[in-house]
Backbone bond lengths (Angstrom), bond angles and torsions (degrees), N, CA, C in turn:
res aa  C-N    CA-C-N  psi(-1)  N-CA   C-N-CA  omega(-1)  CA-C   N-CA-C  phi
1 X - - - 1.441 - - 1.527 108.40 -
2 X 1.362 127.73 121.53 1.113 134.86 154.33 1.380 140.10 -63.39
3 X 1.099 127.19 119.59 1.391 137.90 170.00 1.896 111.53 -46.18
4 X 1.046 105.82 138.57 1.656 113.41 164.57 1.429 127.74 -116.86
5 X 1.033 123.85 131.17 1.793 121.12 -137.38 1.890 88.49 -114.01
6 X 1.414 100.29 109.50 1.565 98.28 170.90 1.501 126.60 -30.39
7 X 1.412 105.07 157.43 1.849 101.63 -159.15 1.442 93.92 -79.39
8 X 1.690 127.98 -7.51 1.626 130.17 -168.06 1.678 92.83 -93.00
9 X 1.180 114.34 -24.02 1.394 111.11 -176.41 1.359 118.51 -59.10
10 X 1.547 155.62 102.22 1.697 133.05 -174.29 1.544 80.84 -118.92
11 X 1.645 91.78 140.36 1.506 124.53 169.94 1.525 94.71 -19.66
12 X 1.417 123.22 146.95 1.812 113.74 138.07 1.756 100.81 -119.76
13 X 1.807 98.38 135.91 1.248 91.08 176.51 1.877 114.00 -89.11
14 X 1.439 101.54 -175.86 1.616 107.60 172.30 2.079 117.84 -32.81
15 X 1.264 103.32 -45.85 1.651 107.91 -166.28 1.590 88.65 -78.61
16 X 1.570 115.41 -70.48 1.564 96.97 175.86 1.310 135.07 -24.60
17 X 1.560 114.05 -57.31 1.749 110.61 168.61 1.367 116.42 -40.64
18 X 1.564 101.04 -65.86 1.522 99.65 -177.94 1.276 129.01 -43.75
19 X 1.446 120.57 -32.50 1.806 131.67 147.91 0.846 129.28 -11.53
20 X 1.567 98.23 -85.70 1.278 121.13 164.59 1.424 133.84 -39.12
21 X 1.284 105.83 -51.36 1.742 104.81 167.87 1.280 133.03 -62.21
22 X 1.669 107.94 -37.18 1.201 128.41 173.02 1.694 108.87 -59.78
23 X 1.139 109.77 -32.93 1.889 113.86 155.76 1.184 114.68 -83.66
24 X 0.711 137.00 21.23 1.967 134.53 -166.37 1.554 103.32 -85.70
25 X 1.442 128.64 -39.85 1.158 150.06 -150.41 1.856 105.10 -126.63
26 X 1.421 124.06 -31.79 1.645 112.20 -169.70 1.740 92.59 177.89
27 X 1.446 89.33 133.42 1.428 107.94 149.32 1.384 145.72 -13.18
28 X 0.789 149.82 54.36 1.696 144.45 -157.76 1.569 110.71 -110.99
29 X 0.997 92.01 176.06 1.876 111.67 172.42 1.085 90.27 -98.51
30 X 1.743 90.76 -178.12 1.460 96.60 166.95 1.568 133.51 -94.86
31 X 1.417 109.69 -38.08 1.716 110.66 140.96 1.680 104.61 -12.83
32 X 1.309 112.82 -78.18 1.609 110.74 -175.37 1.283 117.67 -61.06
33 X 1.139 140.80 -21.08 1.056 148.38 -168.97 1.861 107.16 -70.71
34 X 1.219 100.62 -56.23 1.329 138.81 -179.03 1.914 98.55 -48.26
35 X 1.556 96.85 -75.34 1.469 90.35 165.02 1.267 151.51 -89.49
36 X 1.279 97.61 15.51 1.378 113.97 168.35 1.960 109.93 -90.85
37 X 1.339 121.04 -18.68 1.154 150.94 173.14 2.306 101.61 -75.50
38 X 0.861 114.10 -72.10 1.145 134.92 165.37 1.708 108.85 -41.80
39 X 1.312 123.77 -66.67 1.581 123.97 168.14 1.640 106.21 -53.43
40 X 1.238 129.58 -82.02 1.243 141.96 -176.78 1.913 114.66 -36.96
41 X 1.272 104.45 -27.60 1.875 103.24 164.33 1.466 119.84 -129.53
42 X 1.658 101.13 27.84 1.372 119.87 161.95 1.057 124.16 58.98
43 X 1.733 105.21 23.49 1.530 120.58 -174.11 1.463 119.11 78.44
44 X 1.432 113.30 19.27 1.257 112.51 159.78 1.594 112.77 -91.28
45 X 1.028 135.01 -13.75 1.629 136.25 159.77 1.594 96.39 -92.89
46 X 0.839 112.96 133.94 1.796 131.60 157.39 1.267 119.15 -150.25
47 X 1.479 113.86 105.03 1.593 127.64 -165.59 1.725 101.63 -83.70
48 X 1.337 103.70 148.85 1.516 93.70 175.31 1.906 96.12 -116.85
49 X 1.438 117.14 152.63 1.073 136.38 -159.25 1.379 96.93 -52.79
50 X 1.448 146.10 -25.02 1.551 126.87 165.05 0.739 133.89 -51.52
51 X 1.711 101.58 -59.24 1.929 129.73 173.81 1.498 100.88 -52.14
52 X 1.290 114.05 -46.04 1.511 107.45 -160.40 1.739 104.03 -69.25
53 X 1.355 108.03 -62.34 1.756 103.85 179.73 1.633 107.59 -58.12
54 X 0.757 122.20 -43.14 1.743 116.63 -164.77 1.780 94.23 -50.17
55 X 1.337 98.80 -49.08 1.546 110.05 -151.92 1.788 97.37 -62.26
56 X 1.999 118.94 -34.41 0.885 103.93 -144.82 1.875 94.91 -97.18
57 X 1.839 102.66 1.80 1.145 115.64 158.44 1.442 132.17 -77.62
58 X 1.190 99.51 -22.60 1.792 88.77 176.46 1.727 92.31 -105.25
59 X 1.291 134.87 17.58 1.602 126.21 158.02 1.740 101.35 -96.67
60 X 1.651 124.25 -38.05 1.408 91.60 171.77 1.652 118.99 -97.14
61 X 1.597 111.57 21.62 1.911 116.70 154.37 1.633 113.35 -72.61
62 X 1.453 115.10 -21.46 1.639 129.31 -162.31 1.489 107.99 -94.93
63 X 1.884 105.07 -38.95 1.131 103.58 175.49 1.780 116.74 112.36
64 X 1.204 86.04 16.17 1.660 102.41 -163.77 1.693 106.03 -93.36
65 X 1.190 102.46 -45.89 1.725 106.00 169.11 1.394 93.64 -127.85
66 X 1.919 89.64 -179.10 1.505 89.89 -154.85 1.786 87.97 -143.87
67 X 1.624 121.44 167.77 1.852 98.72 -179.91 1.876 87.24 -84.50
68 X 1.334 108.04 157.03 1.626 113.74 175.00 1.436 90.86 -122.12
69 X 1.310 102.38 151.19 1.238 119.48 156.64 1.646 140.13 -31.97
70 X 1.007 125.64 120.86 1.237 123.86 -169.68 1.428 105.25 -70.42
71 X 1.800 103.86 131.52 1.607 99.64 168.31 1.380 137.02 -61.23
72 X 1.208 134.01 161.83 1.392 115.40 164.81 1.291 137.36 -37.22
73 X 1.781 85.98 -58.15 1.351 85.33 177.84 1.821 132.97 -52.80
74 X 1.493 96.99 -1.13 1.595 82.32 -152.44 1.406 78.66 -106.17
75 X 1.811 127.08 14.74 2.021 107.63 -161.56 1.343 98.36 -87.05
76 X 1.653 136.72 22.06 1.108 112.49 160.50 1.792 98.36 -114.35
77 X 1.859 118.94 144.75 1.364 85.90 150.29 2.198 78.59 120.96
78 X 1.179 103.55 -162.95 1.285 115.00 -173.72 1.323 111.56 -62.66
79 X 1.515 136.63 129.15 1.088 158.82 -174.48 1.402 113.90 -83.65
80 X 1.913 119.50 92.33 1.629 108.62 -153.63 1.661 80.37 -130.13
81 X 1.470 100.65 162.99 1.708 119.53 -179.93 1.692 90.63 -86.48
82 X 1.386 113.24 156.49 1.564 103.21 -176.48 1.749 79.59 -140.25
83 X 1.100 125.42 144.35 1.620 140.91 161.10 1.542 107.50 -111.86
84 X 1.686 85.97 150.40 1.492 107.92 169.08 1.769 110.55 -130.13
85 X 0.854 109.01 151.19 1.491 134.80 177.81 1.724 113.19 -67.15
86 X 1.625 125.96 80.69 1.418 131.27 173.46 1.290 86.09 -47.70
87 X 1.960 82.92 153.58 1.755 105.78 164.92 2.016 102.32 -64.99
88 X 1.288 109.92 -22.61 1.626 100.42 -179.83 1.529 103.80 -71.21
89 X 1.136 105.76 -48.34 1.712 86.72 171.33 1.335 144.62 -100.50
90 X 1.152 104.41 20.95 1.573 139.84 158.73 1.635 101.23 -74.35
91 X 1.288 100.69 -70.84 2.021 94.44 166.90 1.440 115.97 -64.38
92 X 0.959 146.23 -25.17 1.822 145.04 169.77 1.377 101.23 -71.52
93 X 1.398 136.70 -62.08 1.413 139.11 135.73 1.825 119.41 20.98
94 X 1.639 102.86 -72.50 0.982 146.59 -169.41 1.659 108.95 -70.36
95 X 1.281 111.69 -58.60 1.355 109.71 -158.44 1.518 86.36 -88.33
96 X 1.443 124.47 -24.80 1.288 103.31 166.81 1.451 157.62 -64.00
97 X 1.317 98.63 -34.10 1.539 126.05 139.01 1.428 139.00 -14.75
98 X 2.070 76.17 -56.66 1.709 88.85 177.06 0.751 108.77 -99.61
99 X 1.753 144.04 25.18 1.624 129.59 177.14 1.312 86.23 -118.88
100 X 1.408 133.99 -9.08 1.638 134.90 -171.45 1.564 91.24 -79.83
101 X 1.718 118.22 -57.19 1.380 130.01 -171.19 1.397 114.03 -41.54
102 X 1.814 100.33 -49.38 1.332 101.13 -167.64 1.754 107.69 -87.28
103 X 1.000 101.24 14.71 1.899 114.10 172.33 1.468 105.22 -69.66
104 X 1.665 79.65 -71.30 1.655 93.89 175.79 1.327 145.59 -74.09
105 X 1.469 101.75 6.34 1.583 127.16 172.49 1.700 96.35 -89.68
106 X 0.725 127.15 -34.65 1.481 135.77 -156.67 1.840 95.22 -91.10
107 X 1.408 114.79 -43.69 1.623 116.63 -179.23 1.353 91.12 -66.98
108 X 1.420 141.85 -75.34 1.148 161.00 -131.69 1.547 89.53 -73.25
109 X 1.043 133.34 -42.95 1.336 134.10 -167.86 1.803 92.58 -85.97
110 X 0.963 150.41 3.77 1.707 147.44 176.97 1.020 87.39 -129.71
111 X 1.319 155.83 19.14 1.453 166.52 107.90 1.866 95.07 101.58
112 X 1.911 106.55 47.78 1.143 99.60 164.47 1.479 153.19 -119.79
113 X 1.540 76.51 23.00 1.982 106.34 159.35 2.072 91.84 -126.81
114 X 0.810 122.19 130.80 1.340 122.99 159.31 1.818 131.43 -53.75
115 X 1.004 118.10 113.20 1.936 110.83 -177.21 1.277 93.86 -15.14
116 X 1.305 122.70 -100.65 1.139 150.39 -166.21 1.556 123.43 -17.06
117 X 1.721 118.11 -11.63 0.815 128.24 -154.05 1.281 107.46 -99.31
118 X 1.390 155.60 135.37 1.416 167.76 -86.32 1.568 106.48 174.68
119 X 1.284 131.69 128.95 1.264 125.17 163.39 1.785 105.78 -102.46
């Protein structure tokens, strides 16, 4: 039996998640965004400046992030867009997580990633 995914629900792909998380915790640009994305999968994701804005444009058309305020620290000096993380995509965020979890609960249980195993 298949699941049916609310009509408010829209797909998020791979770069979107990574977005999202990379806001989960603080504010950034997208420069930061980018490398905070880049540190965190050890340079196995590396967005290039199209993918990255388009993507972080059709998440604040959806409603998922939002522009935040620029910090202090940064009001002297280069003029950058800074995003924050909506409660809508804080919950899209969320439910994604847990359908990834229960992916990998489900492999792990046909023993076809091993416990033990580390990304």
């Amino acid at each position: 039996m298949s699941k049916t995914v609310p009509e408010n629900r829209k797909p998020i792909t791979p770069v979107a998640v990574q977005i999202l998380l990379s806001l989960s915790e603080k504010d950034l640009h997208g420069y930061g965004i980018k490398l905070e994305i880049e540190e965190r999968t050890d340079g196995a994701m590396s967005l290039g400046s199209g993918t990255l804005y388009e993507a972080i444009q059709r998440l604040e058309k959806e409603g998922r992030i939002a522009e935040a305020a620029i910090p202090a620290t940064e009001m002297s000096g280069r003029k950058r867009r800074y995003y924050s993380l909506t409660q809508l995509g804080r919950d899209a965020l969320e439910q994604e997580l847990l359908e990834l979890d229960a992916l990998v609960a489900f492999a792990r249980a046909r023993n076809l990633i091993p416990e033990s195993r580390t990304v």
